[in-house]
C-alpha positions in Angstrom: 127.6 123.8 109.0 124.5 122.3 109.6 121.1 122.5 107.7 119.2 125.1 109.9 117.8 127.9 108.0 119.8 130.9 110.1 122.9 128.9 108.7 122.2 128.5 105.1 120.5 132.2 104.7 124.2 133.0 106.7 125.9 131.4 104.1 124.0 132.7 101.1 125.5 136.2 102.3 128.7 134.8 102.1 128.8 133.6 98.9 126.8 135.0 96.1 128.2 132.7 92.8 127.5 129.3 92.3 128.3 126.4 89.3 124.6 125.5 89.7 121.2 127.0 91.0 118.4 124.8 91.0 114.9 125.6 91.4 112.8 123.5 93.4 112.9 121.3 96.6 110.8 118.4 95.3 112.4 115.0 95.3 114.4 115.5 91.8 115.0 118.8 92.9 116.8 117.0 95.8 118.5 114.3 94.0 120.1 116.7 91.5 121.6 118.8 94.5 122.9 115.8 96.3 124.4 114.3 93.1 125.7 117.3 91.8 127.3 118.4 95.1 128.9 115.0 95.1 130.5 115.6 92.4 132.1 118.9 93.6 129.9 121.3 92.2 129.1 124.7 94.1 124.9 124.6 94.2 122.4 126.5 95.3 118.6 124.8 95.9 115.8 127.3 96.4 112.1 126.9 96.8 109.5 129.4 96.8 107.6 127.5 99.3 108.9 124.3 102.0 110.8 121.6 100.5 108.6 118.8 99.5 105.3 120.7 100.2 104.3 119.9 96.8 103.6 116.8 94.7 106.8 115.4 97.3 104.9 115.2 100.4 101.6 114.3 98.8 102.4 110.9 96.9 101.0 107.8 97.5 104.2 106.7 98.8 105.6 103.9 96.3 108.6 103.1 95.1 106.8 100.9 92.2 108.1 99.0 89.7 105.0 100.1 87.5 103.3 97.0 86.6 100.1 98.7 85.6 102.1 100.4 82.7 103.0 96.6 81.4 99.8 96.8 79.6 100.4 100.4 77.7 103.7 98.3 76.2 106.3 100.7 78.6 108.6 98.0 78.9 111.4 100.3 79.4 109.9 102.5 81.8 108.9 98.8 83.8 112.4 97.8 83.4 113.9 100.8 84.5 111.8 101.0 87.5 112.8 97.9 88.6 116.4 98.4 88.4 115.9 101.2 90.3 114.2 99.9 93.1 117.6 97.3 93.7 120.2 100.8 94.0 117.1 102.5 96.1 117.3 100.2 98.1 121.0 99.7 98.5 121.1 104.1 98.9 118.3 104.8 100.7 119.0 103.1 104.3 115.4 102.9 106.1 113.5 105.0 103.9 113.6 102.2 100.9 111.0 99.5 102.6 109.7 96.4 100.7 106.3 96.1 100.5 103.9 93.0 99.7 101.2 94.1 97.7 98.1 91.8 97.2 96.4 92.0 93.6 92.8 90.4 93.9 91.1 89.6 90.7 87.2 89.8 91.1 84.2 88.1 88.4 83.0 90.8 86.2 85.8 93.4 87.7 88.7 92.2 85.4 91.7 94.2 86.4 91.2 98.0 84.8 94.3 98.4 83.4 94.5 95.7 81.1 93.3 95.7 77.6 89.8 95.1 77.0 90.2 92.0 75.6 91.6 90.8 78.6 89.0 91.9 81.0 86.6 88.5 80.3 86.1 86.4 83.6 87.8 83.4 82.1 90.9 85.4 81.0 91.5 88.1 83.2 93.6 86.4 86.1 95.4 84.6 83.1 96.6 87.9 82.1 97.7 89.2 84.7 100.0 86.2 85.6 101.2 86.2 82.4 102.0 90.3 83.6 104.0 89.0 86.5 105.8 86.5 85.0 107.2 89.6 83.0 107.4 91.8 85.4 109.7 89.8 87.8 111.7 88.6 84.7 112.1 92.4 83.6 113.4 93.0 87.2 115.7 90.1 87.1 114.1 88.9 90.5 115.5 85.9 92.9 113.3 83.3 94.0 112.1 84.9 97.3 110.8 88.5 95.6 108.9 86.8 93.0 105.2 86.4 92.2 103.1 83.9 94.3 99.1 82.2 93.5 97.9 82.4 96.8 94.2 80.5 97.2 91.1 82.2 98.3 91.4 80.9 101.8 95.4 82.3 102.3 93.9 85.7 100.9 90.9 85.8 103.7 93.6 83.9 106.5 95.8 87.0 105.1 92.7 89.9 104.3 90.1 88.8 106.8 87.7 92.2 105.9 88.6 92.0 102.0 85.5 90.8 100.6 84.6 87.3 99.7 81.8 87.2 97.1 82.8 86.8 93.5 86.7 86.6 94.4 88.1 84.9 91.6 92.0 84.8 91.7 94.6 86.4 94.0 98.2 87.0 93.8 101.1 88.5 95.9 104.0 90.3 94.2 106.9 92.5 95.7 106.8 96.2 95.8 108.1 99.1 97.7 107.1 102.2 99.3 109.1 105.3 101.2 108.3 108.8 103.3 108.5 110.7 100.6 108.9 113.8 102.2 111.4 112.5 104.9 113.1 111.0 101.9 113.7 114.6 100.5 114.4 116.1 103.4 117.2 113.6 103.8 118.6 114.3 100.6 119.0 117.6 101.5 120.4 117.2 104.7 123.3 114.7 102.8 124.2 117.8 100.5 124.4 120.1 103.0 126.0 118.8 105.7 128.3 115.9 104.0 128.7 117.9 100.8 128.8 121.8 102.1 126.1 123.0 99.8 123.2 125.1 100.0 119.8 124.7 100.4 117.0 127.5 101.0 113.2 127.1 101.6 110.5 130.1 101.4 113.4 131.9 98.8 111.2 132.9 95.6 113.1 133.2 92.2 111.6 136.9 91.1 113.8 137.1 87.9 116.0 135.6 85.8 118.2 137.7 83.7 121.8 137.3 81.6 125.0 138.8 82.3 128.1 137.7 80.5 128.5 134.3 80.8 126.3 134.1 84.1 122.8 134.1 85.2 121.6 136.9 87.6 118.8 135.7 89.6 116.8 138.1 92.0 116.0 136.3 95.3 112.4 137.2 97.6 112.4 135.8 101.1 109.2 135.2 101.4 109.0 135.2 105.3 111.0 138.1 105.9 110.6 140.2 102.6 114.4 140.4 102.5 115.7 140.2 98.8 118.9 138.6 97.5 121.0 138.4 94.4 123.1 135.9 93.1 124.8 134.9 89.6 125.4 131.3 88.5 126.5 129.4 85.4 123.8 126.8 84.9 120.4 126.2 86.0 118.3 123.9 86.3 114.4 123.9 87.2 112.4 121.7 88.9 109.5 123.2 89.9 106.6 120.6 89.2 103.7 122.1 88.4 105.1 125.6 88.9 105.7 128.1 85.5 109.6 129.4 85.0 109.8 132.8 87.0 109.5 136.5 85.1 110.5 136.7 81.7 111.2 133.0 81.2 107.8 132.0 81.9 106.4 132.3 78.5 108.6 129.8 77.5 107.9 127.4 80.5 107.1 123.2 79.5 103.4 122.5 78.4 101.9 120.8 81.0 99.0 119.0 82.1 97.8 118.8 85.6 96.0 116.1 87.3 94.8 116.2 91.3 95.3 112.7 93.1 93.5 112.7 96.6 94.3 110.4 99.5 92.6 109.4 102.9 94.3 108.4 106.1 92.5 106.1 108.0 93.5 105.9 111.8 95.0 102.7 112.5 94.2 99.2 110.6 90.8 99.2 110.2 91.1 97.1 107.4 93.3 94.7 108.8 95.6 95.4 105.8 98.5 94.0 108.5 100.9 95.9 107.2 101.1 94.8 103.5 99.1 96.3 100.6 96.1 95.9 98.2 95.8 97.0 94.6 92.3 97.5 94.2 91.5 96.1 91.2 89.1 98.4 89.0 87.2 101.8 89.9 84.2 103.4 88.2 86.4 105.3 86.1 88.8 102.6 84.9 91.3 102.9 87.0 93.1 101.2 90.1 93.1 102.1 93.6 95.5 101.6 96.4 95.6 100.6 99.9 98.5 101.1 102.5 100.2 101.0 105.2 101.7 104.1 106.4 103.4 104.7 109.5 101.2 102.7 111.2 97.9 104.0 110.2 96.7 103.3 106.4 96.6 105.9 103.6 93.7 105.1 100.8 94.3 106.6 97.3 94.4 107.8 94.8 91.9 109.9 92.7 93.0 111.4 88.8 91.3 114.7 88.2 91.7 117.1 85.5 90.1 119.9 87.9 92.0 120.1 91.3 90.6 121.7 94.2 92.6 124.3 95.9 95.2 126.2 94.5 99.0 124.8 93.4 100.5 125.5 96.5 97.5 124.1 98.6 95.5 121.5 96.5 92.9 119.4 98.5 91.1 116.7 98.8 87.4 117.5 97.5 83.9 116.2 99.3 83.7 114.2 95.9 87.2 112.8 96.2 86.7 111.7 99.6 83.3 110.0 98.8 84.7 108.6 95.7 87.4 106.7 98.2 84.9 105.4 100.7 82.9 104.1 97.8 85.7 102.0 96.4 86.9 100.7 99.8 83.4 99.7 100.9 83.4 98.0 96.7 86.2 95.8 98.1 86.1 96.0 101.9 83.5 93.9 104.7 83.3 97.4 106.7 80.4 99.5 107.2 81.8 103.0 109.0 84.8 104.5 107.5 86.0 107.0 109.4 89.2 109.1 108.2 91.4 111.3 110.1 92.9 113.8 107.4 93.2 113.8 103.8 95.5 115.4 101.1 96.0 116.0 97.5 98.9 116.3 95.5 99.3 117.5 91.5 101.0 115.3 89.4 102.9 117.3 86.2 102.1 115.4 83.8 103.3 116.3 80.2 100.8 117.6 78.1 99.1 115.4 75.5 96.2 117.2 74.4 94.5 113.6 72.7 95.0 111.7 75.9 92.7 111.9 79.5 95.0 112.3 82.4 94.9 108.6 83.4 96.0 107.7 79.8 99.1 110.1 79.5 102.6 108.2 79.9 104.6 109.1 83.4 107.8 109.3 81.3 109.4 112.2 82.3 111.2 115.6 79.4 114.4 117.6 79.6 113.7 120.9 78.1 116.4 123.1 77.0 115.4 126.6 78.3 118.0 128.5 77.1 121.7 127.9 76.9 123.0 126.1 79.9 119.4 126.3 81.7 117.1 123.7 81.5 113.8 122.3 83.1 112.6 119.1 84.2 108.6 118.2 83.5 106.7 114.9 84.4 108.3 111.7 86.1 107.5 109.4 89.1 109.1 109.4 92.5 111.3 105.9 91.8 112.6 107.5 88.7 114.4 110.4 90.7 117.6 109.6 90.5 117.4 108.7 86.7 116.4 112.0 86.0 118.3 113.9 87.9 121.8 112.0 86.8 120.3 112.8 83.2 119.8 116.5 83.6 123.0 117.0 85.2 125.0 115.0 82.4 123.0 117.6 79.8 124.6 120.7 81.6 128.1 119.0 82.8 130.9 116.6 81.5 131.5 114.8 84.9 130.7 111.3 86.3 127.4 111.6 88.6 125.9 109.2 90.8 123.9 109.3 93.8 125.5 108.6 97.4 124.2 106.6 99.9 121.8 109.1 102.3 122.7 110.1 105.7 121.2 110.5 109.1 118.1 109.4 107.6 117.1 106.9 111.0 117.4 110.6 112.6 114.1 112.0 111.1 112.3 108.3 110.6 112.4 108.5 114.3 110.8 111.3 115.3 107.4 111.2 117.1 104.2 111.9 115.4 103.1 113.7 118.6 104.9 117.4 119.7 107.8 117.1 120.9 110.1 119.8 121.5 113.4 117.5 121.3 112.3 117.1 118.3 111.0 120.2 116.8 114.8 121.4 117.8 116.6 118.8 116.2 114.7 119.9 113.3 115.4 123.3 112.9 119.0 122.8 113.1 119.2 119.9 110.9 116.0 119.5 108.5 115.8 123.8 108.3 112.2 124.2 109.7 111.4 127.9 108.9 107.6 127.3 110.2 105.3 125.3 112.2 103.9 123.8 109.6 106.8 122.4 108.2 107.3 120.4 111.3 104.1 119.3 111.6 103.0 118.0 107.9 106.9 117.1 106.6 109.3 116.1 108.9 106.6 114.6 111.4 103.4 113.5 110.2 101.2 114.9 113.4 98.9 117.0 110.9 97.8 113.8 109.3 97.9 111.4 112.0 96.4 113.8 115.3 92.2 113.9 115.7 93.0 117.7 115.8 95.3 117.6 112.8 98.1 119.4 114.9 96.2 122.7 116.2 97.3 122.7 119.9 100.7 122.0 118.6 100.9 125.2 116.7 100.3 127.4 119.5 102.9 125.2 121.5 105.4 124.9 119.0 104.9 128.8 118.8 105.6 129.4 122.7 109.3 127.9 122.2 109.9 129.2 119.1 110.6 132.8 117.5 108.4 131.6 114.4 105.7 133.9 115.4 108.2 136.9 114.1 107.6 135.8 110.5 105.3 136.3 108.2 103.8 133.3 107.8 99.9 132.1 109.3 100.5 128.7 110.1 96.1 128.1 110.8 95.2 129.5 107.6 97.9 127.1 105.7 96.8 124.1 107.4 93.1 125.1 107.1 93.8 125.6 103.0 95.5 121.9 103.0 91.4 120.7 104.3 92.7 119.4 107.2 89.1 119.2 108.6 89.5 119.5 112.6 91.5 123.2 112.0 
């Protein structure tokens, strides 16, 4: 069967008991579905809204090894990390892609996430090396992926706009970045079509209630208004920033929220040439990141406590997007910035009441919700499959690990332009339910089109019966600040 929507809402008909329901289509929502259906489990994956529309799609793309958490002593986080970035990139085909990331040390910048202490001029690039040497002997790294010095005139032969004035050290280490949302999407596609499972977008979880030994869960479409029920044995929540659904919400994981904005920028205007920079030190303390992406080059990210938008729809705010021109034009020889689109996405973080957003640990709980239901809270995207393998092995005695993906050349290749070749293969394999899913997560022609994707809409409507739901595909994109709808 393959992973259209009219299939899988066929399917959910058919069968109305499952070993597993899990709640969320973000990327560990994903990875536990895949893993578990590996493993021969019956699941059911639902999301209220599209899969990856939240935190998923909005990343800033990396599959880090988390150096910048060597200074808050999270060696085993670093470790971790690492490790995971060699079975990434031994599961993930195309979508795992090594990355070069250049780390310039300026005079009186320091680097902002090292101690004070080692912020001094004379000490600062010091420290950091001293960071790398750890880091690559943490990931257990050959000869070829580790560290390098690289001299001031390499980093301007290699950075000709980065700027030259007060540059006091340089180095090149080895990172790694993905599609996040076409990363998801594949995941998906794996359990469904390799592993027969099921996997529903735009289905809302009303109510959770128990029966026996089983869970009832009441099912909303929320493009149709159809409702559904099913029962299931376990469950398992993955909902990011999202609160349990009806009575279990009171008992939902503290979290706290923080907004991280990004910027495409059309092209390489910054003659990045496809490797990245981590920019050293904002006015807040914090570090910045420049990309490639696809290529065009993403700019990011902010950390605010006060998002703009709403959960489902954050965006980037005027202040955000200042706030990343001002630190590109810190570190960058370039006078107009212009940017094509922008996004935000809300990190989950888990809620420390002593500590500022940018302070709190990515680490990631497992909270036991009741018996045989549990929910997932915090994490980063390389830790996925960690986390999922770990939830699962809370709610089931069997051997779990993740598969190697399929298909996933399939969506890397699709145009970032309309195209209705396309747009078909995706709703029968990638279960587009609405334009905009086409348009901002399985192509990126919202974020990379000077009209963020508006004549596309009424196209993509014309061949399509998406029209016949309820769903405004204008007012979405115009709530994700897209600023040309």
């Amino acid at each position: 069967m393959t992973f259209s929507r009219n299939n899988q809402i066929d399917k959910l008909k058919k069968n109305d008991e499952y070993d597993l329901l899990i709640i969320g289509g973000g990327i560990v929502g994903a990875a536990t579905h895949t893993i578990a259906s590996n493993a021969g489990l019956n699941v059911l994956l639902v999301d209220k809204n599209d899969f990856a529309s939240g935190a998923s799609s909005r990343s800033t793309k990396l599959l880090h090894g988390g150096i910048r958490y060597l200074p808050q002593l999270q060696f085993s986080l670093v470790k971790e990390s690492l490790n995971e970035q060699k079975i990434l990139k031994k599961r993930l085909g195309s979508l795992y892609r090594p990355l070069k990331l250049l780390a310039p040390i300026y005079i009186d910048d320091g680097f902002a996430d090292l101690p004070k202490i080692f912020q001094k001029n004379f000490i600062a690039p010091f420290a950091f090396k001293v960071g790398l040497l750890f880091y690559d002997f943490l990931g257990r790294r050959k000869k070829a992926e580790k560290h390098k010095n690289i001299s001031k005139n390499d980093t301007f032969d290699l950075f000709p706009k980065l700027k030259k004035v007060n540059l006091n050290k340089s180095f090149i280490f080895q990172d790694a970045q993905t599609d996040d949302s076409k990363l998801v999407l594949s995941l998906l596609r794996t359990a469904v079509e390799i592993n027969d499972s099921t996997a529903i977008n735009y289905l809302n979880v009303k109510n959770i209630s128990q029966k026996n030994k089983l869970y009832e869960i009441d099912l909303f479409c929320e493009l149709t208004g159809i409702e559904y029920s099913v029962s299931a044995r376990k469950i398992i929540a993955a909902s990011g920033v999202h609160n349990l659904p009806g009575d279990y919400k009171k008992m939902s994981t503290k979290l706290k929220m923080s907004g991280g904005a990004h910027l495409v920028l059309k092209g390489d205007p910054l003659e990045i040439n496809n490797n990245g920079v981590f920019l050293p030190k904002t006015e807040d303390d914090r570090v910045m990141f420049v990309l490639p992406w696809n290529g065009n080059t993403i700019v990011g990210t902010t950390d605010v406590e006060k998002f703009s938008g709403t959960k489902d729809n954050p965006h980037a705010s005027k202040e955000e997007i200042d706030y990343l021109i001002r630190h590109v034009k810190k570190y960058f020889d370039i006078e107009n910035l212009e940017y094509i689109s922008s996004w935000s996405g809300i990190r989950a973080l888990i809620d420390d009441k002593d500590n500022s957003t940018k302070k709190i640990m990515r680490g990631h709980i497992i909270e036991e919700i009741d018996k045989n239901f549990i929910q997932i809270a915090g994490g980063k995207l390389t830790g996925f499959r960690i986390i999922a393998i770990e939830a699962l092995r809370q709610l089931f005695n069997k051997k779990f690990e993740l598969q190697d993906i399929e298909y996933e050349d399939q969506i890397i290749n699709y145009q970032n332009y309309y195209n209705l070749s396309d747009l078909e293969h995706s709703i029968k394999h990638y279960c587009v339910a609405t334009p905009v899913d086409y348009l901002l997560r399985r192509t990126n022609i919202s974020w990379f089109s000077e009209d963020n994707g508006k004549v596309a809409v009424k196209e993509i409507e014309n061949h399509t019966n998406f029209q016949n739901i309820n769903f405004d595909s204008f007012d979405y994109l115009k709530k994700e600040g897209l600023k040309n709808i």
